[in-house]
C-alpha positions as CSV (number, residue, x, y, z in Angstrom):
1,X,33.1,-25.1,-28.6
2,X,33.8,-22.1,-26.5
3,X,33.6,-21.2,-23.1
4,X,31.0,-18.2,-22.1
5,X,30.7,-16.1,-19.2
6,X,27.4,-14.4,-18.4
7,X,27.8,-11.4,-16.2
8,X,24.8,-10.6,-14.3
9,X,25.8,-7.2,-13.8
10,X,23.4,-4.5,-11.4
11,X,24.5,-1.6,-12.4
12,X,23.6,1.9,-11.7
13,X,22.1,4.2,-14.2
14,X,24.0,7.1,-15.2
15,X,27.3,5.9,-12.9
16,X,29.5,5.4,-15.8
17,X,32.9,5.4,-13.6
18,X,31.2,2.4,-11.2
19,X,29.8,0.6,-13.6
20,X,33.0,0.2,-15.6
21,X,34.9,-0.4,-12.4
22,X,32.1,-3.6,-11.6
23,X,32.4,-4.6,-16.0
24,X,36.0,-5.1,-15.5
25,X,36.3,-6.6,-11.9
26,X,33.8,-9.4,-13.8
27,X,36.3,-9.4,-17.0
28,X,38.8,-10.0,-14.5
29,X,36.8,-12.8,-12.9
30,X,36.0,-14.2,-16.3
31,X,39.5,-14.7,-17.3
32,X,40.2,-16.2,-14.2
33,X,38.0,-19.0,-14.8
34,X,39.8,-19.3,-18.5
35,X,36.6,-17.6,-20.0
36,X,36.9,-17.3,-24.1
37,X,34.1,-15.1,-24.0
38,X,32.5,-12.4,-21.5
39,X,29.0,-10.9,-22.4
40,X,27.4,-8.0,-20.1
41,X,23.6,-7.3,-20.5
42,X,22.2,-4.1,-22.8
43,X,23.2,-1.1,-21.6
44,X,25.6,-2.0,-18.8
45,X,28.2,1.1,-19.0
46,X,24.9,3.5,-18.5
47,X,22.5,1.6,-16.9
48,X,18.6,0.9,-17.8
49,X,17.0,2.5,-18.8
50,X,18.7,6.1,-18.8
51,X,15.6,7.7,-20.0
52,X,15.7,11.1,-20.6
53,X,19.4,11.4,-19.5
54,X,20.4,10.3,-23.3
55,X,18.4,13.9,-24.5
56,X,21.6,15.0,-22.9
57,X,24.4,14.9,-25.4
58,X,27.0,15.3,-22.8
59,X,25.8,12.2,-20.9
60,X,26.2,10.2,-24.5
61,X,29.6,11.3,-25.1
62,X,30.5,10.6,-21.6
63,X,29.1,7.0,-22.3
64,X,31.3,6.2,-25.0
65,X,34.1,7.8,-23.7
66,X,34.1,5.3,-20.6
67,X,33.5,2.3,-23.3
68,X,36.5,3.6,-25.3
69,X,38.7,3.7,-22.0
70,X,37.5,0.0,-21.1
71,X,38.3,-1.2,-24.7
72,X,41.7,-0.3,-24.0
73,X,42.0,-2.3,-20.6
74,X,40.5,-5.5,-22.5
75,X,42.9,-8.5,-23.9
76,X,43.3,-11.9,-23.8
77,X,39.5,-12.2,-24.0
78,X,36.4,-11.5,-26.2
79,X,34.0,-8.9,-24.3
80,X,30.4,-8.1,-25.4
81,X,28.9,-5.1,-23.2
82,X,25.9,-2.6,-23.9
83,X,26.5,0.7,-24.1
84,X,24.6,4.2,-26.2
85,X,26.5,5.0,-29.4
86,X,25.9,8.4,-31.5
87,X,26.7,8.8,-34.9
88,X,28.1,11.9,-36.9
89,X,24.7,13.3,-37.7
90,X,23.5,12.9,-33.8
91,X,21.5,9.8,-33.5
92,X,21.7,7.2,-30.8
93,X,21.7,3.5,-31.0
94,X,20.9,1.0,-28.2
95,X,24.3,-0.6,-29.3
96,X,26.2,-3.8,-28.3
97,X,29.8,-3.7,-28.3
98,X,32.3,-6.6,-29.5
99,X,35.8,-5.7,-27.9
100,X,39.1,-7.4,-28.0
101,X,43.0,-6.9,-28.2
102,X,42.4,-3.4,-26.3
103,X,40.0,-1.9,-29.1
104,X,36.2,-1.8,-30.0
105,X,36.4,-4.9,-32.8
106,X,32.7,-4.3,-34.0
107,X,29.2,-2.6,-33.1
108,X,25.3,-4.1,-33.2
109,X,22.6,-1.4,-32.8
110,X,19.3,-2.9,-32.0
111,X,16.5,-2.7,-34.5
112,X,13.5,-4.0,-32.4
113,X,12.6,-0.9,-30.2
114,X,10.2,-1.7,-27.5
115,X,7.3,1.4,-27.4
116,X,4.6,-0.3,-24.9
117,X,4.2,-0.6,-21.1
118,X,7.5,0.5,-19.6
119,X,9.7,1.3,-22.5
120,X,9.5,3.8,-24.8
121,X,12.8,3.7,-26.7
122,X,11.4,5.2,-29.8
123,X,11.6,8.6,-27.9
124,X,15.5,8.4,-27.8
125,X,17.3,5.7,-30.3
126,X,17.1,5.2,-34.1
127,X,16.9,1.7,-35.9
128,X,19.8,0.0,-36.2
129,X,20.7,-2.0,-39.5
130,X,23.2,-3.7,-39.7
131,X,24.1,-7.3,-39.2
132,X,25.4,-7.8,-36.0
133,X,27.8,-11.1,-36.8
134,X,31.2,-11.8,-35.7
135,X,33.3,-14.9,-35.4
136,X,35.3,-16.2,-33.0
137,X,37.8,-19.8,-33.4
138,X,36.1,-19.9,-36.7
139,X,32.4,-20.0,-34.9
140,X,29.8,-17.3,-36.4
141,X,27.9,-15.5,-33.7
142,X,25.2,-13.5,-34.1
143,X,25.3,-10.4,-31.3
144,X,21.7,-9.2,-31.0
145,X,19.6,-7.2,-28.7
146,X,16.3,-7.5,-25.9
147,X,13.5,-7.0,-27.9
148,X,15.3,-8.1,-31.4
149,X,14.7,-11.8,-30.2
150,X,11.3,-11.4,-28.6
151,X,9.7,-10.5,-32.4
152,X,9.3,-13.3,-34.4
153,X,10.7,-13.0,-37.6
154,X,13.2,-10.3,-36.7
155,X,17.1,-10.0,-35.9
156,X,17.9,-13.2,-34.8
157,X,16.6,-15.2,-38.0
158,X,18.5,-12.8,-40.5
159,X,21.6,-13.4,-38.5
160,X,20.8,-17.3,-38.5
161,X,20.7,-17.2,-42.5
162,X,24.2,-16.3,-42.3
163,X,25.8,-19.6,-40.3
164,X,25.5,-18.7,-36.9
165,X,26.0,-21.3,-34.3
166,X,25.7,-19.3,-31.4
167,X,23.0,-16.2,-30.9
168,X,23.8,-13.8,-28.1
169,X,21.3,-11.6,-26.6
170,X,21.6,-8.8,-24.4
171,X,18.6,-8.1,-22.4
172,X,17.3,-5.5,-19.4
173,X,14.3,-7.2,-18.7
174,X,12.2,-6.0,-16.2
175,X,10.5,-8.6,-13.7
176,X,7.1,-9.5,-13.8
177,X,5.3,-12.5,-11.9
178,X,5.5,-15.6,-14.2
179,X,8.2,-13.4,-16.9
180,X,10.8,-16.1,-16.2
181,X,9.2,-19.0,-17.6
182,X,7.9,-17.3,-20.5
183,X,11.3,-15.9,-21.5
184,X,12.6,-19.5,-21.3
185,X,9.8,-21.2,-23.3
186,X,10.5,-17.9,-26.3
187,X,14.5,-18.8,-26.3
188,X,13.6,-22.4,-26.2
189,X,11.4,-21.7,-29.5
190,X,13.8,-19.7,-30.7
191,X,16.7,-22.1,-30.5
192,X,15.0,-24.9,-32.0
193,X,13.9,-22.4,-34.6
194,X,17.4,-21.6,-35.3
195,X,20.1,-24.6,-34.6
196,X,21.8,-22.2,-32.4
197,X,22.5,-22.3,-29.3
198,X,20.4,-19.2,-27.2
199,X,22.6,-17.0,-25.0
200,X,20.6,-15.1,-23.1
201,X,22.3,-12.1,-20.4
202,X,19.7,-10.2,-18.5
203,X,20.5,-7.1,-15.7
204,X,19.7,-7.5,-12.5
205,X,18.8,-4.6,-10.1
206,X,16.3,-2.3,-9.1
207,X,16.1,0.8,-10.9
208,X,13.1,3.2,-9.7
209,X,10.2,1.2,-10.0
210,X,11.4,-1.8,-11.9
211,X,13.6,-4.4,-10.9
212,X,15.2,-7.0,-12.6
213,X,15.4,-10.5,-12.3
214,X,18.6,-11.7,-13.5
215,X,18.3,-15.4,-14.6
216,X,20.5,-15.4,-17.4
217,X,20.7,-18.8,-19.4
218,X,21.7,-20.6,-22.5
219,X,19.8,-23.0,-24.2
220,X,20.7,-25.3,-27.0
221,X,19.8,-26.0,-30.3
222,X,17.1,-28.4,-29.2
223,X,15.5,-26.2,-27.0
224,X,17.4,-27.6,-24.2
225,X,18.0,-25.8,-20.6
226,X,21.9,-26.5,-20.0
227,X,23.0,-23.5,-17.6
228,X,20.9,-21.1,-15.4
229,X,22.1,-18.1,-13.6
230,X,20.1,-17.4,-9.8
231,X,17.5,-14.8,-10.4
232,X,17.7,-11.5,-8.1
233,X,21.3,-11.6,-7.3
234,X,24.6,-10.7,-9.6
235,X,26.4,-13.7,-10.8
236,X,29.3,-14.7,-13.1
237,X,27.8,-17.9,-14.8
238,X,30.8,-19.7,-16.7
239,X,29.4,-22.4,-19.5
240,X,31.5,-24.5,-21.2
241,X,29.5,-25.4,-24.6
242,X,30.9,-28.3,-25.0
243,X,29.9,-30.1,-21.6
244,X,26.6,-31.2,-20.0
245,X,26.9,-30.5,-16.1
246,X,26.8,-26.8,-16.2
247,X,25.4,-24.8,-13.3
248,X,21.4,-24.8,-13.1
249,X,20.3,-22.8,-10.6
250,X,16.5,-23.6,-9.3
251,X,13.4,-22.4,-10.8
252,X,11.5,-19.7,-7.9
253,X,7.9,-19.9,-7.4
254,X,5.4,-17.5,-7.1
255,X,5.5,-16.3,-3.5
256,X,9.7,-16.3,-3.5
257,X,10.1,-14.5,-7.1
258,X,7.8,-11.9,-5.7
259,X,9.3,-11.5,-2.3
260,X,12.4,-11.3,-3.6
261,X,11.2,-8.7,-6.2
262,X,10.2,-6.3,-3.9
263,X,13.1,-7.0,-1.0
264,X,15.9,-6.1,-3.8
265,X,13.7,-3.5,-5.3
266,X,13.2,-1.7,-2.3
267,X,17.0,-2.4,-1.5
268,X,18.0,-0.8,-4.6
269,X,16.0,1.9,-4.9
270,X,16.9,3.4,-1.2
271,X,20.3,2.4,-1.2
272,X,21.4,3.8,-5.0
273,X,19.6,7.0,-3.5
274,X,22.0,7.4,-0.5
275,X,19.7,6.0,2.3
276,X,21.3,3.4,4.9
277,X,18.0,3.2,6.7
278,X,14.0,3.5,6.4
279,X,11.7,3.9,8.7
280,X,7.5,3.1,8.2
281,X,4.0,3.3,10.1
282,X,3.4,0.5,12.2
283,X,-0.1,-0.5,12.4
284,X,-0.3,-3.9,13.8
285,X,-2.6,-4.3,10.4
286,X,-0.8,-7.3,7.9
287,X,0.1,-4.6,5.0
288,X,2.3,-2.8,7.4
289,X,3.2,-6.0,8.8
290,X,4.6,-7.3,5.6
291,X,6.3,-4.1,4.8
292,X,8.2,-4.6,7.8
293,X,9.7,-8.1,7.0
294,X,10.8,-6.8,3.5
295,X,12.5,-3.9,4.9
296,X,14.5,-5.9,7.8
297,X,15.2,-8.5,4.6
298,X,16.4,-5.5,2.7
299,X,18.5,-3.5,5.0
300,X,19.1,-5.5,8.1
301,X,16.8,-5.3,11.5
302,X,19.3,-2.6,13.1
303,X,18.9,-0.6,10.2
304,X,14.7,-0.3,10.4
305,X,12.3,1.7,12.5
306,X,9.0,1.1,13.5
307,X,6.5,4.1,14.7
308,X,3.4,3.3,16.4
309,X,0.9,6.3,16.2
310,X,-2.0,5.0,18.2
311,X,-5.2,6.8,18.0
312,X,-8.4,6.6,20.6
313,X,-10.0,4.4,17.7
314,X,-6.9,1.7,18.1
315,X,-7.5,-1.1,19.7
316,X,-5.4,-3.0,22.4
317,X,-5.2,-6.1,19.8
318,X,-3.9,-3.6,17.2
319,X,-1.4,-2.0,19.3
320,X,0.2,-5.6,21.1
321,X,0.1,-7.0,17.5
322,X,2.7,-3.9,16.8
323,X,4.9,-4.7,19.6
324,X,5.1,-8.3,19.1
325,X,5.8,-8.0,15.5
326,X,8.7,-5.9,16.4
327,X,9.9,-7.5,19.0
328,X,9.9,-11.0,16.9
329,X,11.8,-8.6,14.2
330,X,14.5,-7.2,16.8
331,X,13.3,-3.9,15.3
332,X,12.9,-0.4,17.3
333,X,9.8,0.7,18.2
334,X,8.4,3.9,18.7
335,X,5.2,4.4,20.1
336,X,4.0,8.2,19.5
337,X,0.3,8.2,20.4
338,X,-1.6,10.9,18.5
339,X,-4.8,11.3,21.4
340,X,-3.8,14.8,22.1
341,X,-2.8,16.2,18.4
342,X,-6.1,15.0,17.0
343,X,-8.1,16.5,20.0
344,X,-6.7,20.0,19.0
345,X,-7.4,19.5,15.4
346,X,-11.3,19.2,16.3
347,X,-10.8,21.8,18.2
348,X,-9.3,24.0,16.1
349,X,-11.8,22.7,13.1
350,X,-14.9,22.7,15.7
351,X,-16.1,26.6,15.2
352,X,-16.3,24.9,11.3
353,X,-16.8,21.6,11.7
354,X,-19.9,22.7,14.0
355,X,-23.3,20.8,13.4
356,X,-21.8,18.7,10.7
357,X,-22.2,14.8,11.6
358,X,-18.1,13.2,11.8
359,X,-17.4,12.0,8.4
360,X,-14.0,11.1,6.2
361,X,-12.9,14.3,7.0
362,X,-11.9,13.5,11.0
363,X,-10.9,9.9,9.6
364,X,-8.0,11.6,7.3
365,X,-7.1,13.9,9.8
366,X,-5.6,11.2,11.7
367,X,-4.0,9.8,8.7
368,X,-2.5,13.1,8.1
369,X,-1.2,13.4,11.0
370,X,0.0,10.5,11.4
371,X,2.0,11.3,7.5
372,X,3.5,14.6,9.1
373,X,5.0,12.8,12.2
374,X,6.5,10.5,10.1
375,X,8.3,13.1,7.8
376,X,9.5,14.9,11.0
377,X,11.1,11.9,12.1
378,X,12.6,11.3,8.4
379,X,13.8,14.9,8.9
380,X,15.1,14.7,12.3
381,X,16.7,11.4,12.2
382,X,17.6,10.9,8.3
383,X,16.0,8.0,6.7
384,X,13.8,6.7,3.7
385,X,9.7,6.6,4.9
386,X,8.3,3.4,3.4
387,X,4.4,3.5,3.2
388,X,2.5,0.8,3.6
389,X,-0.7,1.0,0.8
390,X,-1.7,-2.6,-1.1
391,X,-2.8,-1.9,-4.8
392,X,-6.1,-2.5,-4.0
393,X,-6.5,0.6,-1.7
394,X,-4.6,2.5,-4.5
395,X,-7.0,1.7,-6.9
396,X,-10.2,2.5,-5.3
397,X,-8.8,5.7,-4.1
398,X,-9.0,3.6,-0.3
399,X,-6.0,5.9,1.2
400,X,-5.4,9.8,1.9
401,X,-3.3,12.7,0.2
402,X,-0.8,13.3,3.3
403,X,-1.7,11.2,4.9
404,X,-0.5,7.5,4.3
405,X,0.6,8.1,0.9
406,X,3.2,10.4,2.8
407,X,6.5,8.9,2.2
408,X,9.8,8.1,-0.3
409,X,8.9,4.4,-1.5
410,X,5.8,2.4,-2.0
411,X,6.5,-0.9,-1.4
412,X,3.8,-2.9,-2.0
413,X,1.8,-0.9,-4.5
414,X,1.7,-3.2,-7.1
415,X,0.7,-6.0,-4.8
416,X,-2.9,-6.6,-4.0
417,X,-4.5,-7.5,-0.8
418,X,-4.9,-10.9,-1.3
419,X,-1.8,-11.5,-2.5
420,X,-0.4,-9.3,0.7
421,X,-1.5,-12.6,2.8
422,X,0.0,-14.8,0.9
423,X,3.5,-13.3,1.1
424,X,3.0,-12.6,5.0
425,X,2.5,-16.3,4.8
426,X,5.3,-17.5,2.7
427,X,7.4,-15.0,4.6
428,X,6.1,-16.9,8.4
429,X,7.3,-20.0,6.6
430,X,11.0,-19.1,5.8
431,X,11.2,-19.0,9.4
432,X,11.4,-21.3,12.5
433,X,8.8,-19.5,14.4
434,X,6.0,-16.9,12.7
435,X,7.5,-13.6,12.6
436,X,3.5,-12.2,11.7
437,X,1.3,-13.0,14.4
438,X,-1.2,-14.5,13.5
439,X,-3.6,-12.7,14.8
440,X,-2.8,-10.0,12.3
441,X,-3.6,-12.7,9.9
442,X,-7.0,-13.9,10.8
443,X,-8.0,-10.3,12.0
444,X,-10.7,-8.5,10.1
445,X,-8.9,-5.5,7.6
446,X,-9.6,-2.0,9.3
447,X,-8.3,1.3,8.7
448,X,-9.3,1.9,12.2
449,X,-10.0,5.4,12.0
450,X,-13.5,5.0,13.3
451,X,-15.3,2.6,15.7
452,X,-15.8,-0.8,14.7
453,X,-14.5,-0.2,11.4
454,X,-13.7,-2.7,8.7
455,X,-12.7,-2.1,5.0
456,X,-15.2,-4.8,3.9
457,X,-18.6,-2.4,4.9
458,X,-16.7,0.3,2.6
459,X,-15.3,-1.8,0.0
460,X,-16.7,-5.3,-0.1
461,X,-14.4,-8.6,0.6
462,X,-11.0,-8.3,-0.8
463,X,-11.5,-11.8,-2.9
464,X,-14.3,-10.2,-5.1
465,X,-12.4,-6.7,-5.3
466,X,-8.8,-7.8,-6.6
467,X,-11.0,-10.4,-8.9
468,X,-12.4,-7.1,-10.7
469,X,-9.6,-5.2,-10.2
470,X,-7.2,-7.4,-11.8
471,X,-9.7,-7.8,-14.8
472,X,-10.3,-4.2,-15.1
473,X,-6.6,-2.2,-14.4
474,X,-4.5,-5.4,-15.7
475,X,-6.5,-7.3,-18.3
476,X,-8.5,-3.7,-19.6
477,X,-11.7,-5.6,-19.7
478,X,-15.3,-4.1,-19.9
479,X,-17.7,-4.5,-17.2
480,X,-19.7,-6.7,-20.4
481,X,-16.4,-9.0,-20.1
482,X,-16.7,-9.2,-16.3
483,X,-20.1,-9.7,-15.9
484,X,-20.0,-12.8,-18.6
485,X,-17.2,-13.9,-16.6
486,X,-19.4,-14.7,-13.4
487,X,-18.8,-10.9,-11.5
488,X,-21.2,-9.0,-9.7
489,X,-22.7,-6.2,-11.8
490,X,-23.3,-3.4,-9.3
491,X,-19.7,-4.4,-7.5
492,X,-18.5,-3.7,-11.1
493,X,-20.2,-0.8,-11.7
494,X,-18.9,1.1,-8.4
495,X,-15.6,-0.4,-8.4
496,X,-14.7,1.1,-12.0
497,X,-16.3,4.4,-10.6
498,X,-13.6,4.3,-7.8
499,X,-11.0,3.5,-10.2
500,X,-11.3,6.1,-12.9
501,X,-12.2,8.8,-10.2
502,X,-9.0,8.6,-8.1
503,X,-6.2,8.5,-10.8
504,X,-5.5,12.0,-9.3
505,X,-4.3,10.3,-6.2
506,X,-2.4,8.0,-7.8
507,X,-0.4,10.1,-9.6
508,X,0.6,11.6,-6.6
509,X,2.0,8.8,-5.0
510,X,5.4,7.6,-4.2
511,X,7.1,4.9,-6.7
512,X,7.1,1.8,-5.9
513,X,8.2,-2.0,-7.1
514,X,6.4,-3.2,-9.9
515,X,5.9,-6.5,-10.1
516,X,2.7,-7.2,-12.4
517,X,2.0,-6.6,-16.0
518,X,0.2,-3.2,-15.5
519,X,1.5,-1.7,-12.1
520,X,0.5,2.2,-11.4
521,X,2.9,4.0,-12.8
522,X,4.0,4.2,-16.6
523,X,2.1,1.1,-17.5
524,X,-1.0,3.1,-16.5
525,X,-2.2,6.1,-18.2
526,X,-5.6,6.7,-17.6
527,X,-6.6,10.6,-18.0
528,X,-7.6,12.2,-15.0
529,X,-10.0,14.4,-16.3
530,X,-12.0,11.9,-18.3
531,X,-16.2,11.0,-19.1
532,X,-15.7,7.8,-20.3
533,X,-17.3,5.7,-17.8
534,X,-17.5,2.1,-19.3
């Protein structure tokens, strides 16, 4: 049998001169550990997903001029690596390439193209047709692509029909929570399916929004794990067919694939965009809190900065939570009270504001000034702003325009406020002492922009909101649906209000790491102007 290596590459879209440098340090690697084989995941010499960067027809030919310059670099060993291809009459493939003895042997274009959620590959490639089958020490393998082996019925059974004992696929699959298992139950099916063994090379990386997961694997003709890559980190996994103990690394759960998500996301994202260090609002409230811990996980304590912006509705519990979390970080603090700027808005605002009773109005004044001191300081001192907004407060509209929203990343935007506890949780227990207080923890939620305030008397507890929220934004159910399903009619009613009412706000928000199956962004579409209220 032959020996495999999976390259868990991260590359960086549209840096065609690094990513090649990375594809042929692993080659090198590869070789070194007497590799037969070497397969990168779909679209490694461009990065995924390029997007609208393929409309350019420069960028293509740029793309398969770096291929054409690593074929020539390549001997002694079989390489498989994704890359765009064009033909003579201008259309581009999502193509795999098959190179050895310094020259491109073969190409695969995929014929699957993925046109839901986050992809929409129909906009750029044309179908591919053709088989996708090469052999190697007299061993057929069948070369396919992502989506090609996620359709039953498609690519990979074709290729089968033809002898294939091995089926290679190339994948940049984004993360979402519980993705991991399913993709190995599907290659499972498909192995046993097939007789072949399932090799299976997924990116890793944060690219804008998404980021993904890694865990590359093969499984054998029975449906059989026998080698497992780590998720959320690159890795050169060497598998030797033709033995048993190959490398399995351990299955994640919940809390750690989604911490890890958005730690690497939010890495990637500032770091592949020139920033070295971020800075965020510190509240002393358990969103910020958590935003925190993923940002010192992500760039290193030294490299974060905290800004307390204390207002005469703060209390002392509030502002000591702050400190100690920082201090239990090793973080630097700044403490810029906003009394005095928020006295000379009202009085600047009085001669206008005059006989009107104090309303949202004065409560997003503080938040906006609050967004403008921290985009001075990004200004001044250089530095990514990561805001602090849960997708619950996203959806009901439960934030302000320039005001909180203000900033370069979301982090946890796709992560509701329940599940916010349970990572500030799981991340206390990765260490020997709570970094959270947990007074942050057993605290009532305020926005604290008002006396005695609490986000429950505006929005209801957070248990009953994310339960409608999840069935309404990810699972697109109707408020018949809900209410069958035990929910509260009126809480339905209002909470779909709020939802379909502040789309405008959302779409003005930072990106951020998606980690469910419908996160705001391109998995969401609603219309902003729109009458449909059901």
């Amino acid at each position: 049998m032959i020996k495999l290596a999976l390259a868990q590459i991260n590359p960086t879209v549209g840096d065609l001169s690094g990513n090649t440098r990375k594809i042929l340090d692993y080659i090198a690697r590869a070789q070194g550990e007497k590799a037969e084989l070497v397969v990168f995941p779909e679209l490694a010499i461009c990065g995924y997903p390029p997007e609208d960067l393929l409309l350019k027809k420069h960028f293509v030919a740029e793309n398969i001029k770096a291929l054409d310059a690593l074929a020539k670099k390549i001997h002694g060993i079989h390489v498989v690596v994704g890359f765009v291809d064009s033909d003579s009459s201008g259309k581009i493939y999502n193509a795999a390439a098959m190179i050895s003895d310094g020259k491109l042997q073969d190409v695969y274009y995929k014929q699957e193209l993925p046109n839901y959620g986050v992809f929409d590959e129909k906009r750029y490639f044309d179908r591919g047709q053709n088989a996708g089958v090469f052999t190697l020490k007299g061993i057929k393998i069948g070369i396919n692509i992502c989506e090609d082996i996620w359709i039953d019925g498609a690519v990979y059974q074709a290729q089968a029909r033809t002898g294939t004992k091995i089926l290679i696929n190339i994948s940049s699959s984004p993360y979402q929570v519980g993705k991991m298992a399913m993709r190995q139950e599907l290659l499972a099916a498909r192995a046993k399916e097939t007789k072949n063994h399932i090799v299976y090379v997924n990116t890793v990386g944060g690219q804008d929004e998404l980021v993904f997961d890694g865990g590359s694997m093969v499984i054998s003709p029975q449906g059989t794990l026998l080698a497992r890559a780590v998720q959320f980190e690159e890795k050169l996994l060497i598998v030797d067919l033709s033995q048993q103990n190959n490398p399995v690394a351990p299955a994640l759960n919940s809390s750690e694939e989604i911490y890890q998500a958005l730690v690497l996301g939010t890495h990637d994202y500032a770091s592949k965009n020139g920033f070295k260090k971020v800075a965020l609002g510190l509240s002393g409230g358990v969103d910020s809190a958590l935003v925190a811990c993923i940002a010192c996980d992500a760039f290193g304590c030294d490299n974060v900065t905290a800004i307390s912006m204390p207002s005469p509705f703060n209390s002392k519990a509030t502002r000591q939570d702050a400190r100690t979390l920082a201090k239990n970080l090793k973080i630097e603090l700044k403490e810029i009270p906003i009394k005095r700027i928020f006295a000379a808005y009202l009085k600047t605002m009085g001669p206008y504001f005059a006989g009107l009773p104090s309303d949202t109005a004065e409560e997003n004044i503080q938040a906006r000034i609050r967004g403008n001191i921290l985009m001075a300081m990004a200004n001044k001192f250089g530095g990514l702003i990561l805001t602090t907004g849960n997708k619950s407060e996203m959806a009901v509209g439960y934030c302000t325009l320039y005001g909180d929203m203000s900033g370069g990343y979301a982090v946890i935007k796709d992560v509701f406020k329940t599940k916010v506890y349970e990572l500030a949780r799981f991340r206390n227990s990765l260490s020997k002492e709570a970094l959270i207080p947990k007074s942050i923890l057993l605290r009532a939620p305020s926005a604290e922009l008002r006396l005695n305030q609490t986000d429950e008397e505006t929005l209801g507890s957070y248990e009953d909101l994310d339960k409608i929220l999840m069935a309404y934004v990810e699972g697109h159910a109707s408020p018949q649906e809900m209410v069958a399903a035990g929910m509260d009619a009126k809480l339905i009613a209002r909470t779909i209000r709020l939802v379909d009412m502040n789309e405008y706000k959302r779409r003005q928000a930072p990106p951020g790491v998606k980690i469910t199956s419908c996160a705001f962004g391109k998995d969401w579409r609603l219309p902003i102007t729109n009458r449909y209220k059901e």
